[in-house]
N, C-alpha and C positions, 0 to 999 in steps of 0.2 A: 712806981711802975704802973701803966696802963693796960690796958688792954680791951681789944675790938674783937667779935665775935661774928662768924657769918658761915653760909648753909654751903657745902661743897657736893663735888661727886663721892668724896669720900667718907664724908661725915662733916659734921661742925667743927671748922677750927678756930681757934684764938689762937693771935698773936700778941705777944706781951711786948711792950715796948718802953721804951726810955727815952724821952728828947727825944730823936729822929734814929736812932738804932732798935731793930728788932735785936729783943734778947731772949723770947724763948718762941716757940710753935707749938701747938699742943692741935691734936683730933680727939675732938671727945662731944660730952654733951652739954658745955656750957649752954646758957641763954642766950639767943642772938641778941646781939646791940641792937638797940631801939635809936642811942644816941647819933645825933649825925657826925657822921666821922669827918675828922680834918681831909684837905689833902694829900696830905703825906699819906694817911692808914688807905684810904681811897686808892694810890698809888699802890701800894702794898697787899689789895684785898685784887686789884686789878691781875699785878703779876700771878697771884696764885689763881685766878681765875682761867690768865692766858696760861697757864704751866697745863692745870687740869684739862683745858681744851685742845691740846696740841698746839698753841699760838707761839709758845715760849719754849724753848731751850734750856736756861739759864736764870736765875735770879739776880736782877740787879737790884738788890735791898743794901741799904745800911746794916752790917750786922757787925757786932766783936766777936771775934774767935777769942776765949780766953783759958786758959788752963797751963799745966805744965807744956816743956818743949816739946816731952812726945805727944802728949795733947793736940797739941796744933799743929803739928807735922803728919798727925794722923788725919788728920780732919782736914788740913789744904789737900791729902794725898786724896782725900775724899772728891773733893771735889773737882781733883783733876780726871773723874771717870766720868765717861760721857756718857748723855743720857742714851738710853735702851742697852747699855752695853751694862754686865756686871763683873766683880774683881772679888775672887776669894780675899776673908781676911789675910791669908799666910801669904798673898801676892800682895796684897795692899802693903804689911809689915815689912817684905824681902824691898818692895820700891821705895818705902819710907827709911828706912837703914837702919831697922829693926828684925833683922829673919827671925830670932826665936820669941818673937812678940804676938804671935797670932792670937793668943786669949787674951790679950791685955789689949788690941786693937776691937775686939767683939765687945769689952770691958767701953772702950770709949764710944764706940757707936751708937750702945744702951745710954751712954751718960749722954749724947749728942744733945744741946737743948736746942739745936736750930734744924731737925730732920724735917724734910723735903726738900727746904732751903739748903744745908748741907746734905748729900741725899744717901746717908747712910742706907738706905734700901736696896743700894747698889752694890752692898756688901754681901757676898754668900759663902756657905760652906763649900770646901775644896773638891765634896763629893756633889755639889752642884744644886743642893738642898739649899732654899731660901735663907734657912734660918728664922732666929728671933726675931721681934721690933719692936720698938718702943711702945705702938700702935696696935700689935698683936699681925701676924702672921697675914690675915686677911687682907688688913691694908695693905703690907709690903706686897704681895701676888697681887694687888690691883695697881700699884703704882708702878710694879714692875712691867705688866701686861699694857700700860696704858702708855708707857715712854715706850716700850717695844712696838707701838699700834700707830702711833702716830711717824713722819720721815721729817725732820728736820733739817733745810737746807743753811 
């Protein structure tokens, strides 16, 4: 697996990659790549560029969803939420065809390894509280506030 490092609004992310599939995202404080990136990653460092400036909507990446069926049922249910809009877990579970699954859907959000890309941040508590994030709380209120901030036509 490889992986490209580069400076956001949000912090430093790396993306870990396989062949042409993103397989993980991480925000944190790797080292920027000095390497010149292919361009495929160039491709990929581009969308999250356009994501963070209001340019984009949507990720068109190569990624695998993989895990159990409720796994990936939680995780397409994911990414049928649109951006600046949020879905309690316990709505996300009742629309996946899980109603008594709300903790085991917060369970999969935490395990998400493609967050932004899949945008678990769109997840919140039913009392309208952000919640947890992979990324710590901070992040989600900015990624939350920045898809709200931008109109996508």
């Amino acid at each position: 697996m490889e992986k490209y490092t580069f400076a956001s609004k949000i912090g430093t992310i790396t993306l870990f990659y396989n062949n042409k599939n993103v397989e993980r995202v991480f925000v944190d404080k790797h080292q920027i790549s000095k390497d010149k990136p292919s361009s495929d990653i160039l491709n990929m460092k581009r969308q999250f560029d356009d994501y963070l400036e209001g340019k984009r909507s949507k990720f068109n990446l190569p990624i695998n969803i993989i895990g159990s069926t409720f796994n990936i049922d939680i995780l397409n249910g994911i990414l049928g939420i649109p951006i600046g809009k949020t879905m309690s877990y316990k709505v996300l579970a009742n629309m996946c065809g899980y109603p008594n699954a709300y903790r085991a859907v917060g369970t999969v959000c935490k395990n998400n390894k493609l967050p932004i890309v899949i945008p678990c941040h769109r997840v919140i508590k039913s009392n309208g509280d952000i919640g947890e994030y992979v990324f710590g709380k901070k992040v989600k209120k900015q990624l939350l506030d920045l898809e709200r901030s931008y109109i996508f036509y």
